[in-house]
C-alpha positions as CSV (number, residue, x, y, z in Angstrom):
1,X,-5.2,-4.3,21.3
2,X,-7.2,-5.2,24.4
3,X,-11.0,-6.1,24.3
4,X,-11.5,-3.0,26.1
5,X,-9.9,-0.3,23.5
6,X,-11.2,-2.6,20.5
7,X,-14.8,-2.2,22.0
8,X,-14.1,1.8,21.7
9,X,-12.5,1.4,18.4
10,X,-15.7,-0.6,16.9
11,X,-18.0,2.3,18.6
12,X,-16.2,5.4,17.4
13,X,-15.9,3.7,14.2
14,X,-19.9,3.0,13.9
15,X,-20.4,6.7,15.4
16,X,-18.4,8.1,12.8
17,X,-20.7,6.8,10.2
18,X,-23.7,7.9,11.6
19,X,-22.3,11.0,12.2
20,X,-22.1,11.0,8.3
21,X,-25.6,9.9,7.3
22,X,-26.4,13.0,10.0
23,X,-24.5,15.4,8.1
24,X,-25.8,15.2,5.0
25,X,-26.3,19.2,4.2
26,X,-23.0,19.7,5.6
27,X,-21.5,17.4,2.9
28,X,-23.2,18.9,-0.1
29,X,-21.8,22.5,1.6
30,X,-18.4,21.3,1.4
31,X,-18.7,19.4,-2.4
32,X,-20.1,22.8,-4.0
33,X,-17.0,24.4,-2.5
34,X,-15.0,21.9,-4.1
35,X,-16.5,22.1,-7.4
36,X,-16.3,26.1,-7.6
37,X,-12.1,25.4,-6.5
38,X,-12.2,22.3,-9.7
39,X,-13.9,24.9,-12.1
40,X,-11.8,27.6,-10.9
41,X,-8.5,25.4,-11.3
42,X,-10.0,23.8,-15.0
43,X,-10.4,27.9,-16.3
44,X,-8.1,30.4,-14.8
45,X,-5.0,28.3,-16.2
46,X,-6.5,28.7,-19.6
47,X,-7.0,32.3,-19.6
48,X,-3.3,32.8,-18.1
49,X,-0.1,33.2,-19.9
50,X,2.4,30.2,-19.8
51,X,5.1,30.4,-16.8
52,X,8.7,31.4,-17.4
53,X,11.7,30.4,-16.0
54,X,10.8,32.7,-12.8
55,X,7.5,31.4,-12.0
56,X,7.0,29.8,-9.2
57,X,3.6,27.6,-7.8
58,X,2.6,30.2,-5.2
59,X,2.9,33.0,-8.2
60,X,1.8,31.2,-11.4
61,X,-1.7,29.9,-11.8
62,X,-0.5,27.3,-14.3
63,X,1.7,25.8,-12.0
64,X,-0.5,26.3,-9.0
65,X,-3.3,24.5,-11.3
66,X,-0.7,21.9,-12.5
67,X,0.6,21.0,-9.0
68,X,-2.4,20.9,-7.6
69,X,-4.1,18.6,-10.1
70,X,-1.1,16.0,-10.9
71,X,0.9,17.0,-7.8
72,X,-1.1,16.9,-5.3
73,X,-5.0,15.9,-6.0
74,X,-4.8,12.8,-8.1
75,X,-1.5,11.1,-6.3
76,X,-3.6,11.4,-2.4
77,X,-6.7,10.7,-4.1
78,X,-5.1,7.0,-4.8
79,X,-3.8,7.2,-1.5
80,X,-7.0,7.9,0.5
81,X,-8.7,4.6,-1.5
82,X,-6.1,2.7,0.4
83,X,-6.9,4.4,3.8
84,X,-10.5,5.4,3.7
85,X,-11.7,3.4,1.0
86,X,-13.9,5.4,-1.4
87,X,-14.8,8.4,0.5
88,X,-13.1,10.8,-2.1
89,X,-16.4,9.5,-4.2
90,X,-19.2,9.8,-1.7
91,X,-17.8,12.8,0.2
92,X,-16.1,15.2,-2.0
93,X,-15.6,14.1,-5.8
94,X,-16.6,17.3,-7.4
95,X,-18.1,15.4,-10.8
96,X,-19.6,12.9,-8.7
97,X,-21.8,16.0,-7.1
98,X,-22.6,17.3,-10.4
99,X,-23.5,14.5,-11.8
100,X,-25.9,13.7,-8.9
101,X,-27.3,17.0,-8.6
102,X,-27.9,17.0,-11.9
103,X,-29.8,13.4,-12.1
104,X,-32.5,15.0,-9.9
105,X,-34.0,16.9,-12.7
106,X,-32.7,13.9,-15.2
107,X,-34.8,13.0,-17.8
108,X,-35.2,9.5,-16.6
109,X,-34.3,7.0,-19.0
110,X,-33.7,3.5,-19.1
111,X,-30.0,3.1,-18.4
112,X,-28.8,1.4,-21.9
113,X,-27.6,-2.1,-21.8
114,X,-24.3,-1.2,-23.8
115,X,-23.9,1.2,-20.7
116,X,-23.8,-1.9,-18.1
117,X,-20.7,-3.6,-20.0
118,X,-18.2,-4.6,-17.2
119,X,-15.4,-4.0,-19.4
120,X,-16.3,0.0,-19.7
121,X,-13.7,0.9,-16.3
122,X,-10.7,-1.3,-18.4
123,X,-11.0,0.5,-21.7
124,X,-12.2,4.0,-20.5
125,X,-9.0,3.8,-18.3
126,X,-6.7,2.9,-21.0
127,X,-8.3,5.3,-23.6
128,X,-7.4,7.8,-21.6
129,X,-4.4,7.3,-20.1
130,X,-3.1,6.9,-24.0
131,X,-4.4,10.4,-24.8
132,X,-3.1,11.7,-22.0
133,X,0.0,11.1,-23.3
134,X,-0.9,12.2,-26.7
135,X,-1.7,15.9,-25.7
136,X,0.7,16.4,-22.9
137,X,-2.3,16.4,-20.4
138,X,0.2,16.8,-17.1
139,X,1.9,19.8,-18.6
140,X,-0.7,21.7,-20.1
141,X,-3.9,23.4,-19.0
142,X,-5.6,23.8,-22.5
143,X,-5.4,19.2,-22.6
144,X,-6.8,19.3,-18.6
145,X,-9.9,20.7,-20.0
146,X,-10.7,18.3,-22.7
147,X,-9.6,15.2,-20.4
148,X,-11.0,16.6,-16.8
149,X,-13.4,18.8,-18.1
150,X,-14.4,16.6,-20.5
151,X,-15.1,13.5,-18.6
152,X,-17.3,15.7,-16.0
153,X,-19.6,17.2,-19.2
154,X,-19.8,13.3,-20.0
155,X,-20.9,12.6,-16.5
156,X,-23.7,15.7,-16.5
157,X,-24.7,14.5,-19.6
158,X,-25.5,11.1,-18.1
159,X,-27.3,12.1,-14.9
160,X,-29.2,14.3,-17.0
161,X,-30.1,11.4,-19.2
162,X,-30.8,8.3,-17.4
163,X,-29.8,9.9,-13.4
164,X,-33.1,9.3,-11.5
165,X,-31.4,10.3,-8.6
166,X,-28.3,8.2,-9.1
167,X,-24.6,8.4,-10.1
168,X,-24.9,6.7,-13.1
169,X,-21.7,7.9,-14.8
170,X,-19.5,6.5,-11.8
171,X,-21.0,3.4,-11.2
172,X,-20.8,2.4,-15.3
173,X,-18.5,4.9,-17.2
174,X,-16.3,6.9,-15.2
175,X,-12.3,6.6,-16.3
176,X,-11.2,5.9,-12.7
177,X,-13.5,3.8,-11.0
178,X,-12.4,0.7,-12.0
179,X,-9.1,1.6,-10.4
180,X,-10.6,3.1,-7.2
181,X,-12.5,-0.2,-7.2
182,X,-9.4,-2.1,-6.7
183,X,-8.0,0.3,-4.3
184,X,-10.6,0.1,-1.9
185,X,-10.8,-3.4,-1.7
186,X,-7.0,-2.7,0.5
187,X,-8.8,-0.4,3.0
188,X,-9.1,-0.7,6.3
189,X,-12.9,0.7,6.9
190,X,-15.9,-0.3,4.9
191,X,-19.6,-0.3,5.6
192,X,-20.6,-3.6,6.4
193,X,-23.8,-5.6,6.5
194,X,-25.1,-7.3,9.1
195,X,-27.8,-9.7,7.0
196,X,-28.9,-11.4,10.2
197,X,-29.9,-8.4,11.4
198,X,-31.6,-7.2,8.3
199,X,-34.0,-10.4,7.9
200,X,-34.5,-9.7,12.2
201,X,-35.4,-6.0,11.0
202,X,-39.3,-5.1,11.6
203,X,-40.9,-1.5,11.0
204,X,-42.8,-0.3,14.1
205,X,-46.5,-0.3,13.2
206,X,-47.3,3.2,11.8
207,X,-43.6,4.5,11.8
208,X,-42.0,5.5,8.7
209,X,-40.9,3.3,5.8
210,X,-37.2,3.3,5.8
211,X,-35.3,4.5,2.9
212,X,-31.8,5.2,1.7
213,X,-30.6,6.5,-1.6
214,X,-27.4,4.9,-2.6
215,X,-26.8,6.7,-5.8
216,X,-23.8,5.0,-6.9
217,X,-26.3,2.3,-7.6
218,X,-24.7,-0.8,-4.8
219,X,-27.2,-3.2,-3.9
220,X,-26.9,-2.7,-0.1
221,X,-28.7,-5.6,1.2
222,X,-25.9,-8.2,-0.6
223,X,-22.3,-5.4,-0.1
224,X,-19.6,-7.8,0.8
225,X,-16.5,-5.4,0.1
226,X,-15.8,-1.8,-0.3
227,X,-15.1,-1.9,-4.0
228,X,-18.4,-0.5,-5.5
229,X,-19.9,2.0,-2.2
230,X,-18.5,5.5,-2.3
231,X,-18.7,5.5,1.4
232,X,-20.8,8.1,1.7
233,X,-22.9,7.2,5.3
234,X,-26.5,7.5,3.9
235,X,-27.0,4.0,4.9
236,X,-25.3,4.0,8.1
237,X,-27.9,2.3,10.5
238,X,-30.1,1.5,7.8
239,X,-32.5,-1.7,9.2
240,X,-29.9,-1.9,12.1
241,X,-28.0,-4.0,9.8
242,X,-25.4,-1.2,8.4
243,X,-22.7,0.0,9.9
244,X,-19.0,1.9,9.5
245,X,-16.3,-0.8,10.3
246,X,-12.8,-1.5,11.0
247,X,-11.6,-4.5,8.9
248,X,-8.1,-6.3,8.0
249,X,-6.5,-4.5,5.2
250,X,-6.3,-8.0,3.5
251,X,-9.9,-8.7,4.5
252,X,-11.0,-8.3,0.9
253,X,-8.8,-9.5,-1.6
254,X,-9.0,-12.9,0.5
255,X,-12.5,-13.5,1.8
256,X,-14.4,-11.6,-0.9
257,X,-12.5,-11.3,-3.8
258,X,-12.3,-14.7,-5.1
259,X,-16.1,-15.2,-5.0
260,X,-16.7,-14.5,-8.3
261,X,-13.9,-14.3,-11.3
262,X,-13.5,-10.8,-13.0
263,X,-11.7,-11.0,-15.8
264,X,-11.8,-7.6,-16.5
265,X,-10.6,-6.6,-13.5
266,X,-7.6,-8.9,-14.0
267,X,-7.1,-7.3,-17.5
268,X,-7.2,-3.9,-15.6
269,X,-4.5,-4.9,-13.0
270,X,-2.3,-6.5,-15.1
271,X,-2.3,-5.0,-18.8
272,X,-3.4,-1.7,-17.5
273,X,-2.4,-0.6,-14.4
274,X,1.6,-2.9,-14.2
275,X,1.8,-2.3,-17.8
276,X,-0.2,0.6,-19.5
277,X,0.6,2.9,-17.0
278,X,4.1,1.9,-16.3
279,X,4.6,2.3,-20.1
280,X,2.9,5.8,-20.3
281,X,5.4,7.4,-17.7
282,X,8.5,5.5,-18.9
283,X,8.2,6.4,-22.7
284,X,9.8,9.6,-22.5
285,X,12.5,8.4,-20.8
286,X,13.2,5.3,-22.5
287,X,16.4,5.1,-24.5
288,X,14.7,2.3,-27.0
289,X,11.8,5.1,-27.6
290,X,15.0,7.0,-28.7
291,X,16.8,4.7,-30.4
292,X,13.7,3.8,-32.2
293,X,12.8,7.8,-33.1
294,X,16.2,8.4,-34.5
295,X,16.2,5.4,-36.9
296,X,12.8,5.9,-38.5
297,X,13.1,9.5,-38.3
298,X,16.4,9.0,-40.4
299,X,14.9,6.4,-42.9
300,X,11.9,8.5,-43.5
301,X,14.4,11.4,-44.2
302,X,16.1,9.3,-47.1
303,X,12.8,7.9,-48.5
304,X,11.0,11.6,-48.9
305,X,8.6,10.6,-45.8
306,X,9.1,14.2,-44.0
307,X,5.5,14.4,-43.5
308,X,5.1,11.9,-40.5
309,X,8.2,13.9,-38.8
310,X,6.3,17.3,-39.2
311,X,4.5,18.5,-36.0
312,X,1.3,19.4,-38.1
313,X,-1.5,18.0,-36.2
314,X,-3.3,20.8,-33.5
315,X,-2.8,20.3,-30.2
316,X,-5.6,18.4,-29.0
317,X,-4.6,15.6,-31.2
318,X,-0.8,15.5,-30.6
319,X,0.9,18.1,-28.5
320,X,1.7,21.1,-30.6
321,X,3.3,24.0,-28.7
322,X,5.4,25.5,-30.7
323,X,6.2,28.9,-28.4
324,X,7.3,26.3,-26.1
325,X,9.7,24.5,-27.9
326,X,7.5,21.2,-27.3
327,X,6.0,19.3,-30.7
328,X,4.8,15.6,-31.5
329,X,5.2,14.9,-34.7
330,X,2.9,12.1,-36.0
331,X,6.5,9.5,-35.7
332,X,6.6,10.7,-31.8
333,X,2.6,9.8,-31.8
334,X,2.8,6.7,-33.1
335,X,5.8,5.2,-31.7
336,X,4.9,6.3,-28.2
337,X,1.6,4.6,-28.7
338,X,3.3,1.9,-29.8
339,X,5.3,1.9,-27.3
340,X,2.9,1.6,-24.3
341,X,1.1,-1.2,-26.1
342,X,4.3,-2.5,-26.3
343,X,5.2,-2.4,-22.5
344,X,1.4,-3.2,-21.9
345,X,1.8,-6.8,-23.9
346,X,5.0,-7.7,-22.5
347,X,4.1,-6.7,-19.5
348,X,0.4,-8.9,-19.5
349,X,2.4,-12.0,-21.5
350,X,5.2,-12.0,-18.4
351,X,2.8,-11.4,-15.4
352,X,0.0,-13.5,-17.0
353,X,2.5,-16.8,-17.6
354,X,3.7,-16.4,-13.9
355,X,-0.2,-16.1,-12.8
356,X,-0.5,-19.6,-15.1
357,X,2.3,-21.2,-12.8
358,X,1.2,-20.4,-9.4
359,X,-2.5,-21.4,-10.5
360,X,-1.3,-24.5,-11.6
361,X,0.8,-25.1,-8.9
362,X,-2.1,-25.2,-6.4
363,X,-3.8,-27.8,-8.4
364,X,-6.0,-28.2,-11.4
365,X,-5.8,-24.8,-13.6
366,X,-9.2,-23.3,-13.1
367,X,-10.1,-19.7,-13.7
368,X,-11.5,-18.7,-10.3
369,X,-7.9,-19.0,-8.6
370,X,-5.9,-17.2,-11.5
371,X,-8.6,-14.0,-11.2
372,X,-8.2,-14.5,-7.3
373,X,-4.6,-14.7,-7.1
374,X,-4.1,-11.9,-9.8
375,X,-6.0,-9.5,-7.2
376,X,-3.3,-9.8,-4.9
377,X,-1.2,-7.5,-7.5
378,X,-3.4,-4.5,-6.1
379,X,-0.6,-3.2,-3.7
380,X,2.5,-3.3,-6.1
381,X,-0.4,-2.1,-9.4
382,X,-1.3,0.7,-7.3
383,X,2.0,1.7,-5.9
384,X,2.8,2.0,-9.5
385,X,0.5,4.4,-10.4
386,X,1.1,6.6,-7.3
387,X,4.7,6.6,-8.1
388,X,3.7,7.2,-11.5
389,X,1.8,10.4,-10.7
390,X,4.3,11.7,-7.9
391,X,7.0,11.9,-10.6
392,X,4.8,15.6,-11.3
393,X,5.0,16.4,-7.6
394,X,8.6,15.7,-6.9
395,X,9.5,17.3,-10.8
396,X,7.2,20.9,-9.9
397,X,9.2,21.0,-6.4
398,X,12.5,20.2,-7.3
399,X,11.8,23.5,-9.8
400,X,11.3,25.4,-6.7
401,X,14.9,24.7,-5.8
402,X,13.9,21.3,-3.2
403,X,16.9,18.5,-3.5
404,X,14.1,15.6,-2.4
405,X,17.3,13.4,-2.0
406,X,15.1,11.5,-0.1
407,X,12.9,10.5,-2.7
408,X,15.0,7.2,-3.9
409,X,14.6,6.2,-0.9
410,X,11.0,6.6,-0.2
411,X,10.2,4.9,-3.8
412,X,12.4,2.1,-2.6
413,X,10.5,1.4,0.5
414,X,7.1,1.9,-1.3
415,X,8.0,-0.8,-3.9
416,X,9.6,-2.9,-1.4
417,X,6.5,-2.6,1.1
418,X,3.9,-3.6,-1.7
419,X,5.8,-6.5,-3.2
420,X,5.7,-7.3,0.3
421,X,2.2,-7.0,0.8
422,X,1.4,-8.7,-2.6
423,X,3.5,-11.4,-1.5
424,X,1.4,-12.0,1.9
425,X,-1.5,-11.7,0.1
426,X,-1.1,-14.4,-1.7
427,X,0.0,-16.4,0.8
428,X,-3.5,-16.0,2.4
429,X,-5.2,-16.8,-0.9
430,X,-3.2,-19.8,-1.8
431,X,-4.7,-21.7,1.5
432,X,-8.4,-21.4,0.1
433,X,-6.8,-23.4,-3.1
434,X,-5.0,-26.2,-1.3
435,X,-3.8,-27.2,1.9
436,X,0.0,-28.6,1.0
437,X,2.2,-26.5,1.9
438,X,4.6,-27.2,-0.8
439,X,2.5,-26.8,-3.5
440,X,1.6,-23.3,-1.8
441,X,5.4,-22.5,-1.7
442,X,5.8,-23.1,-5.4
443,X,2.9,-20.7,-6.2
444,X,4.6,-18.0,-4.6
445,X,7.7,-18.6,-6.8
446,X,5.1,-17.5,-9.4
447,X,3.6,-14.8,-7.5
448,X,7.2,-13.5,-7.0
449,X,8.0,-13.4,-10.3
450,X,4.6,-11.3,-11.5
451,X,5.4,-8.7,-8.5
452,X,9.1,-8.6,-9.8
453,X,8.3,-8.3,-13.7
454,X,5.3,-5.6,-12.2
455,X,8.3,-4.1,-10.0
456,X,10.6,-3.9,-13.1
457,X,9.1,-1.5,-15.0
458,X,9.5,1.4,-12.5
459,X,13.2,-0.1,-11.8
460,X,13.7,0.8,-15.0
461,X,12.6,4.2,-14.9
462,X,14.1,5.3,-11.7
463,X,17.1,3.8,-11.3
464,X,18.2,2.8,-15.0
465,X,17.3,5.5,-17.4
């Protein structure tokens, strides 16, 4: 790119930003639009009957509600973090508006200290991408409520109670944000701070104090990364020290990331992300889920345990669907929870000893290298997940009589192109660690090995079972 067209680039970049802090009205249009289509898609599939064998997505509203949440929304939502950073968040994230229009009547209470715990995005994540599983939450409308619906009562609940203005809920609580946290850290635009410029900043005598309401709560003055703003635009200008930016992809993850160790977000990449998740889409398919079912199943049969192998438990606790030929049985509950945890552990132990090795390859084992070189995982974790999800899409279209032979193929290139990426990321890390190059190249025989056990998993699921 010449200095000419990078010069444009860097202005219609900036422009756009501004052109977002101008807009504000326009915005808040569009995220009450979206919320009445969320409500709309959370209710109508409750009130309607289940689809046949003859429904189709463009006739049903159960399977219009259904592709449109797992097939379509939350797959490109992941997507967009990767592109755009969090602009989903800041620009049309339907609870994130409630929750913010709410907080302006809020009673305004302290925010509790409990509420601040940094391990709240790991656990909230995990919770509930176990019950999830538990209730059947990507086939059924009546589960989308409890989870969805759910999670955005929680979230008025919050700005109502401590909001002041702010998006409490999705700076501390929400179930995704630790994972569109890690995301954006991969994008290619975030808002960054000029802090020379903001010390050099002076208010004209008598002109207005400047002020800017980030409601996610980011302390603007300090943003390094992209992780934590919602990219909203409010502060675009702000002090002539803010401004929308082009960055490199890998910007992030090298320069910022391994300023300060995050365990938990290492715990979220690696147990939750390469392993919970990975286990929550696989179980179903796994012939040792199977294998396992059929045995117990047969030596509670012989011992008078029938109870645990009865689907008694209602459907918000275990799915329980009878006119649909689709039960859990307390065995199926427990053994796919066990299960996940299962893949989770292995999954953290294999990834987690390779992390070890690389560390220690690049000198004395420390913790600030293992967190840093664990956030290089973010491409293949992510890819996971998006793969994960699209298994709804490709599954709903197929139904509408779609081959998607192609899709092998694309799922291929995607894990290919994030071990990849993973790969070159920690290339670039590794050289903040040491400066021999041999000791860099026998990291990345560790590195390789977390991407591959990471890659396995979804190996597994498409192309062995």
């Amino acid at each position: 790119m010449s200095l000419r067209s990078g010069s444009h680039a860097r202005a219609a970049t900036k422009r756009a930003g501004e052109w977002l802090r101008d807009h504000q009205n326009a915005i808040r249009w569009l995220q009450w639009i979206i919320v009445v289509a969320y409500v709309l898609l959370l209710i109508v599939p409750v009130l309607a009957p289940m689809p046949t064998r003859l429904s189709h997505i463009w006739s049903d509203a159960v399977l219009f509600a259904q592709f449109a949440f797992w097939g379509i929304w939350w797959p490109f939502v992941l997507v967009s973090m990767v592109l755009v950073g969090r602009s989903w968040c800041g620009l049309f994230c339907p609870e994130g508006a409630l929750a913010e229009a709410v907080s302006r009547h809020s009673l305004a209470r302290a925010i509790p200290r409990w509420m601040k715990w940094k391990g709240w995005p790991f656990v909230a994540f995990a919770c509930t991408t176990i019950y999830g599983q538990m209730v059947s939450v990507y086939q059924y409308p009546k589960p989308v409520i409890i989870v969805l619906g759910g999670s955005t009562l929680a979230a008025v609940t919050v700005g109502f109670l401590y909001g002041r203005d702010k998006r409490v809920w999705c700076r501390y609580l929400c179930p995704v944000n630790g994972v569109f946290a890690l995301l954006s850290k991969l994008a290619p635009l975030h808002y960054r701070v000029d802090k020379a410029n903001w010390v050099a900043w002076r208010r004209v005598p008598g002109g207005p104090t400047p002020f800017v309401n980030c409601a996610p709560l980011v302390p603007i003055r300090t943003m390094q990364g992209g992780s934590a703003c919602h990219m909203c635009g409010r502060c675009a200008g702000f002090k002539q020290a803010v401004a929308l930016e082009i960055r490199s992809p890998s910007h992030e993850i090298v320069n910022v990331a391994g300023d300060e160790p995050k365990p938990w977000e290492t715990f979220l990449i690696v147990f939750g992300l390469m392993g919970l998740a990975a286990g929550a889409f696989q179980w179903a398919s796994s012939p040792l889920y199977v294998t396992a079912r059929q045995h117990i199943a047969e030596w509670l049969v012989e011992h008078a345990g029938t109870a645990l192998i009865e689907p008694r438990l209602p459907w918000w606790i275990l799915t329980n669907y009878p006119d649909q030929n689709d039960m859990m049985t307390p065995l199926d509950g427990a053994l796919m929870i066990a299960y996940v945890l299962a893949i989770a552990c292995l999954t953290t132990m294999a990834v987690g000893t390779a992390l070890a090795f690389a560390t220690r390859a690049l000198g004395a084992f420390q913790a600030a290298p293992l967190h840093h070189l664990a956030q290089c995982l973010i491409p293949m974790a992510g890819c996971g997940v998006f793969l994960g999800l699209s298994m709804t899409t490709v599954t709903l279209l197929r139904r509408e009589g779609l081959s998607l032979g192609f899709v092998d193929a694309v799922r291929a290139c995607l894990l290919l192109g994030s071990a990849l990426w993973c790969l070159w990321l920690a290339w670039k890390v590794s050289a903040r660690y040491s400066r021999s190059i041999g000791r860099r190249l026998v990291a990345m025989v560790g590195i390789a090995a977390a991407v591959l056990f990471g890659a396995g998993n979804w190996w597994l699921l498409f192309w062995v079972w």
